[in-house]
TORTOR-455958 format. One record per residue (C-alpha): residue number from 1; x, y, z; residue in three letters. Coordinates in Angstrom, 1 decimal. Each point is the difference from the previous one (the first is absolute). Example, Ala and Ser with C-alpha at 12.3 -4.5 7.8 and 13.67 -1.06 7.14 Angstrom:
   k      x      y      z   r
   1   12.3   -4.5    7.8 ALA
   2    1.4    3.4   -0.7 SER
END
This chain:
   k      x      y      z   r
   1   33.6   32.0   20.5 UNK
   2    0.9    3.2    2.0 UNK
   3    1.4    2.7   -2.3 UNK
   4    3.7    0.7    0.5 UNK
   5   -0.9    3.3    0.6 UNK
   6   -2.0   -0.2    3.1 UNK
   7    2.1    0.7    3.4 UNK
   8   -1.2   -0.8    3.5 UNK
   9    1.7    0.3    3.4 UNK
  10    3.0    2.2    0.5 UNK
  11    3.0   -1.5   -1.5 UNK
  12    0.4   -0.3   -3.9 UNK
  13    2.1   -2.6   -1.5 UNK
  14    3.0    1.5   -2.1 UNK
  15   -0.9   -2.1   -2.6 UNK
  16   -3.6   -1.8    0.3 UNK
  17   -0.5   -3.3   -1.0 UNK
  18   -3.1   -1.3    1.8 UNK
  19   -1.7    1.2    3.1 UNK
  20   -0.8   -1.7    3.2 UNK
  21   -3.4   -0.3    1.8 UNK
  22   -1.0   -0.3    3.6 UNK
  23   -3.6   -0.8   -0.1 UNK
  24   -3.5   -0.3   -1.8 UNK
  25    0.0    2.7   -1.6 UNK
  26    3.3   -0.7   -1.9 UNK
  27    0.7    4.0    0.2 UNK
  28    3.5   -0.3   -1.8 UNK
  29    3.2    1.3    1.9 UNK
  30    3.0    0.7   -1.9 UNK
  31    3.2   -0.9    2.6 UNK
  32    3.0   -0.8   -0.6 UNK
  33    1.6   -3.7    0.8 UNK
  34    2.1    1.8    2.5 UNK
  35   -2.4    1.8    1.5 UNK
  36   -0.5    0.1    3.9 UNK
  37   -3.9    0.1   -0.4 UNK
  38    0.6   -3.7   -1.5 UNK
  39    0.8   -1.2    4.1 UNK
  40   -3.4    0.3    0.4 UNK
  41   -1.9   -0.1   -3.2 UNK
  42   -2.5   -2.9   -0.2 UNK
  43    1.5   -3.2   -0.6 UNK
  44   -1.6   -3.7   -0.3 UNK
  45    0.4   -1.5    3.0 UNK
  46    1.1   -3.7    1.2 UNK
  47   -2.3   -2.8   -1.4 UNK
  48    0.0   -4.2   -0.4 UNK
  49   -1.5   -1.6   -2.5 UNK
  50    0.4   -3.5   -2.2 UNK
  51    0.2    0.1   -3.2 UNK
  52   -0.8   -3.1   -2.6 UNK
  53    2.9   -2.3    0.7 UNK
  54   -0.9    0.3    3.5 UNK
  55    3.6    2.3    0.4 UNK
  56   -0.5    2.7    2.6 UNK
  57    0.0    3.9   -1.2 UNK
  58    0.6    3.1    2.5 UNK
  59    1.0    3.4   -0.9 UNK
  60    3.5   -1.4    0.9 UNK
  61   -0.5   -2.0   -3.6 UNK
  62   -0.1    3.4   -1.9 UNK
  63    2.8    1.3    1.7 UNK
  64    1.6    2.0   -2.7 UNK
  65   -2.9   -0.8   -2.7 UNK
  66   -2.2    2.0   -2.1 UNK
  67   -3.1   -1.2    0.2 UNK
  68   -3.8    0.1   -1.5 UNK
  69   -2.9   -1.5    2.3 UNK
  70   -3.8   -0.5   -0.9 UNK
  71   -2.7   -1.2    1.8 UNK
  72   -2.7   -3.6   -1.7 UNK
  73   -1.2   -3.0    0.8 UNK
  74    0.6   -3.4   -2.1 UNK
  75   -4.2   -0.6   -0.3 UNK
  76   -0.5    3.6   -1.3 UNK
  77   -1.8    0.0   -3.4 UNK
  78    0.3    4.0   -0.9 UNK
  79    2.8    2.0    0.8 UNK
  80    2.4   -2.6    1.0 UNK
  81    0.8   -1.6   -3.4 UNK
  82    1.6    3.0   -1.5 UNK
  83    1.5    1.3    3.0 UNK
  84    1.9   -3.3   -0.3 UNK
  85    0.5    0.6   -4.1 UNK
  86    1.4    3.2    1.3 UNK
  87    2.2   -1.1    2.5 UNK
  88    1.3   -2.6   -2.6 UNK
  89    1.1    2.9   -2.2 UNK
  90    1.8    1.7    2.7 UNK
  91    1.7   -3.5    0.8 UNK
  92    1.2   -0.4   -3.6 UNK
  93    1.4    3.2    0.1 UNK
  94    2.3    0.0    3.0 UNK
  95    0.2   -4.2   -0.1 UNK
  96    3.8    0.3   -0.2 UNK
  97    0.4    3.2    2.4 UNK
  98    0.3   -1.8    3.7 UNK
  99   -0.3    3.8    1.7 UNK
 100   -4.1   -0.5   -1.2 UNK
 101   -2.6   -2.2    1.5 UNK
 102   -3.6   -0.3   -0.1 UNK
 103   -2.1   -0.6    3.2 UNK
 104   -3.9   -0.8   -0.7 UNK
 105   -2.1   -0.4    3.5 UNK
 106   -2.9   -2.2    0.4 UNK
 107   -3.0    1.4    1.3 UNK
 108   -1.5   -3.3    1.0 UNK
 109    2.9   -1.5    1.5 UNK
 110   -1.9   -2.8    1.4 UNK
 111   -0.9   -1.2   -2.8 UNK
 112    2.8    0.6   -1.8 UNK
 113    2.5   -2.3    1.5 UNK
 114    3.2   -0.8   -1.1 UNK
 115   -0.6   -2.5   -2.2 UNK
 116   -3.2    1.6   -2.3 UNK
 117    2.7    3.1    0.2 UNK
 118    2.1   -2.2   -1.7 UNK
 119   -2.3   -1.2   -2.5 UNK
 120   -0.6    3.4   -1.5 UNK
 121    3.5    0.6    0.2 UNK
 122    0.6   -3.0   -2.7 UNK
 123   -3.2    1.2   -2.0 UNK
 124    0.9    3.5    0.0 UNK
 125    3.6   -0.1   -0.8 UNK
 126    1.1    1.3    3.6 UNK
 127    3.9    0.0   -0.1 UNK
 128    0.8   -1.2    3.9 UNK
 129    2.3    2.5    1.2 UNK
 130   -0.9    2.7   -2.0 UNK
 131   -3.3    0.2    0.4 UNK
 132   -1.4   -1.2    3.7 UNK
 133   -4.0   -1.2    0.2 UNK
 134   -0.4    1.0    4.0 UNK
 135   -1.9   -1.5    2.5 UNK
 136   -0.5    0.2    3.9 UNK
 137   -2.1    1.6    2.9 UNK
 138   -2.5    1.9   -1.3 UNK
 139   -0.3    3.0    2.1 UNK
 140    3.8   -0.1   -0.4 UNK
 141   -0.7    0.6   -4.4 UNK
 142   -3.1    2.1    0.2 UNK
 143    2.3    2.7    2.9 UNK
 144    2.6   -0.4   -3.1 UNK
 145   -2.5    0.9   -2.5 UNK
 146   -1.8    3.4    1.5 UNK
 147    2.8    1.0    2.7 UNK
 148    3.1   -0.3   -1.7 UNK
 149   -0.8   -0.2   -3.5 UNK
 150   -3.1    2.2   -0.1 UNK
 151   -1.0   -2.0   -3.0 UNK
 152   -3.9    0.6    0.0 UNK
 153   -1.0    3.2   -1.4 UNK
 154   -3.2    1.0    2.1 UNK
 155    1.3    2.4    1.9 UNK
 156   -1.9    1.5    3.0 UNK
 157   -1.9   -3.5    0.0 UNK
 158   -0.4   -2.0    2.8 UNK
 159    1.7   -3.4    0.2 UNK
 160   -1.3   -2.6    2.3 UNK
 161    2.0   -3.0    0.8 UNK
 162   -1.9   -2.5   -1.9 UNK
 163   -0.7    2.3   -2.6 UNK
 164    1.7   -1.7   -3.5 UNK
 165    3.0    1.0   -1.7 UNK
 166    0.4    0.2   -3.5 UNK
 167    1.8    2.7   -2.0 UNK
 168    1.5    0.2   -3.4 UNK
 169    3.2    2.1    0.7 UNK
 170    3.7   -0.9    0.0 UNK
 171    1.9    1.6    2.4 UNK
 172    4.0    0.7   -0.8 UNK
 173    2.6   -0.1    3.2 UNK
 174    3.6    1.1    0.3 UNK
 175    2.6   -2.0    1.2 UNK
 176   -0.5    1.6    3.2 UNK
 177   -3.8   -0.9    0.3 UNK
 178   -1.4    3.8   -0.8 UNK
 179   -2.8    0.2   -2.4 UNK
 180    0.5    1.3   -3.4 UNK
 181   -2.6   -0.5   -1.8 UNK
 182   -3.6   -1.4   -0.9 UNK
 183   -1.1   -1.2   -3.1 UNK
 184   -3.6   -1.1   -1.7 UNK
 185    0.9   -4.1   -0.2 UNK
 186   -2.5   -0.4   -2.7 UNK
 187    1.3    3.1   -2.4 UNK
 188    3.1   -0.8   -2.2 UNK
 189    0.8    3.0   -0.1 UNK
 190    0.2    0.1    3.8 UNK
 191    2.4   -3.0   -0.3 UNK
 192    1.6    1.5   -2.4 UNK
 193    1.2    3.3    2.1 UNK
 194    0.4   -2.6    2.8 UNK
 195    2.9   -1.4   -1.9 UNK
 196    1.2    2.9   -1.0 UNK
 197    0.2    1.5    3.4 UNK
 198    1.2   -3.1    1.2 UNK
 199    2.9    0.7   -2.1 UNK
 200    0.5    3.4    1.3 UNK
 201    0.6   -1.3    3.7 UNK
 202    2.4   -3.1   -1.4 UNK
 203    1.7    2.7   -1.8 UNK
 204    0.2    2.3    3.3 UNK
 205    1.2   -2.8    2.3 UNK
 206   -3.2   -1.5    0.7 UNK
 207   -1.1    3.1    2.2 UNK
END
């Protein structure tokens, strides 16, 4: 994680709890919740997807939520697994706190439909509710995953449309859809400071 002691942009939070980020880079800025910048910082923008009981989910969903969102595919034999193992341990965590939900998007949405979505859900332990297994357009989900949550870390590298996405971090949102942090899905430790910074922001208003 970025050291509390590093400052970027021109307004320092009276009391920092975790910094916001605008784009690939992550460079940290330290703002305050109230501050004006925040009108025009970068947000996630509007989205529709399904999730595994076929229900719906748009940014209106989160309204209010904390949130963490990673990027796999239900067929994926490496990472994937404990990503998922990962996201469990977040679930159990924060099972009883309705202000934090989990969002995992499919990177081969067409061939994860609804129902094989729903299959791992039941073999992985996926909480509905909680924790949302997300399908839909996939241009839609790969424009999510490198233009508004910056998830893959080859900066500087050419994307082309085609080109497959696949990514280990987690990616932690506010409840007003600003980006607060990003995490190494595979490191416990990772998870671990994920927690702990979710924490922070429940503890903070969620922002």
């Amino acid at each position: 994680m970025v050291s509390l002691f590093a400052s970027c942009g021109s307004e320092q939070a009276t009391t920092p709890t975790l910094p916001y980020y605008a784009d690939a880079t992550f460079t940290p800025f330290w703002l305050a919740p109230d501050s004006d910048s925040l009108a025009t910082f970068h947000q996630i923008g509007s989205f529709e997807l399904v999730d595994q009981e076929g229900d719906t989910i748009t940014e209106e969903s989160l309204a209010g939520k904390v949130y963490v969102t990673n990027f796999f595919f239900t067929a994926c034999p490496g990472i994937c697994p404990k990503m998922t193992n990962n996201m469990t341990v977040l679930q159990d965590e924060f099972r009883d706190d309705p202000e934090v939900v989990l969002l995992s998007h499919s990177v081969t949405p067409r061939y994860d439909s609804i129902p094989v979505l729903r299959n791992y859900a039941e073999a992985n332990g996926v909480e509905s509710g909680k924790w949302h297994l997300l399908t839909g357009d996939r241009d839609a989900i790969y424009a999510l995953g490198r233009e508004a949550y910056f998830v893959e870390e080859d900066l500087g590298l050419e994307r082309e449309r085609d080109d497959f996405l696949h990514t280990e971090n987690f990616v932690l949102v506010d409840r007003n859809r600003h980006i607060r942090g990003i995490y190494n899905g595979l490191s416990m430790t990772s998870v671990n400071q994920l927690a702990k910074d979710i924490r922070t922001l429940l503890a903070t208003g969620g922002s």
